[in-house]
N, C-alpha and C positions, 0 to 999 in steps of 0.2 A: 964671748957670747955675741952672736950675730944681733944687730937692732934693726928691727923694720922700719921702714919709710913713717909709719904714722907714729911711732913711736919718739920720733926725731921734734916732730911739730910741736908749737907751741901750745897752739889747741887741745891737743891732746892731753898734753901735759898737765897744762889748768884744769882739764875736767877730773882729771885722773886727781888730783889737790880734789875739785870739789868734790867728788865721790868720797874719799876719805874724812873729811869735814863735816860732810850729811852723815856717817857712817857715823864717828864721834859724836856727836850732838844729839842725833839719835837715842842715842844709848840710854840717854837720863829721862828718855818722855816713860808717859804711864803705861808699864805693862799690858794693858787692856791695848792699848794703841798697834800690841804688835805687831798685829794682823792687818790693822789698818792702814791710816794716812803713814804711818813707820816705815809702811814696807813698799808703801805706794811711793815715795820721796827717795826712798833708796833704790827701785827700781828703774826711777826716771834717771836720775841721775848717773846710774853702772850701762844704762841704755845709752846716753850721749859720749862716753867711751868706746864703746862696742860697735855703735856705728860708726863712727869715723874711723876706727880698726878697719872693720869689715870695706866701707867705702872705699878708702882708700885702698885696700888690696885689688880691687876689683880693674877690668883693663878698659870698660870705656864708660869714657867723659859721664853719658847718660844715667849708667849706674850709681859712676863717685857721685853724680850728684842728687840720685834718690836717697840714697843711704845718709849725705848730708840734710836731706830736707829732714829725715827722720830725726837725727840728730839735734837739729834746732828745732822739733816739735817737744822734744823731751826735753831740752831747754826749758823751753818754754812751760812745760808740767810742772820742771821744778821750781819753776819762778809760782805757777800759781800755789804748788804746796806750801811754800816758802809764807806767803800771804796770807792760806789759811790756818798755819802755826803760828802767823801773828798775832792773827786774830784769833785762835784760840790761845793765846799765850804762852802756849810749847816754847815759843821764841821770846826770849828778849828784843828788844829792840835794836840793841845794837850791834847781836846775830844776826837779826834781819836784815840789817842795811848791809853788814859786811857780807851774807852769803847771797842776797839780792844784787847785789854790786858783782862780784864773781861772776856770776849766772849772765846776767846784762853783759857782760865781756867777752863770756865765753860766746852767746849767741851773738855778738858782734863779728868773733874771729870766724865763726862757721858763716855767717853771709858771705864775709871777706873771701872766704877759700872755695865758696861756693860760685862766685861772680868769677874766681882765677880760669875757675874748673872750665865755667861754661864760655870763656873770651880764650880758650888754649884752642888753635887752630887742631 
């Protein structure tokens, strides 16, 4: 089976772990949640895969790098979801730190590949 280019990156990879991690953890909040912050955390998160998918297919620099800005803006959603399942204590604390820590890395790697993108003659 043929592997695409975004599929290879490291980026990807981590978010594609943190999708599945929010997807699990997920799973035990309160029903009533379904509709809500549940599905709002799982969408940020299946979004910061999907754009770096999409971005990266795309053939100029301007694009890959809209699609990454997207990408770290969902980042960044599921950092704030993340925050207010702390505070409402959906999360333990030590969910927190571990999928906040994730999150912080992954938007670190999306600057990084964003800075490649926009310094590639």
């Amino acid at each position: 089976m043929y592997q695409f280019y975004f599929e290879k990156l490291e980026v990807w990879q981590n978010a594609r772990k943190l999708v599945k991690e929010v997807y699990l953890i997920t799973q035990s909040f309160p029903e009533n949640e379904k509709f809500g912050i549940t599905n709002q955390i799982r969408r940020a998160s299946t979004s910061i895969t999907a754009n770096i998918a999409e971005g990266l297919s795309r053939k100029s620099n301007k694009d890959k790098s809209r699609f990454l800005n997207v990408a770290f803006g969902s980042t960044i959603e599921v950092i704030n979801f993340l925050i207010l399942l702390n505070d409402l204590s959906f999360l333990n604390d030590t969910d927190y730190k571990s999928l906040r820590e994730k999150s912080e890395h992954i938007s670190n790697q999306i600057n990084s590949l964003y800075k490649t993108i926009n310094t590639e003659s």
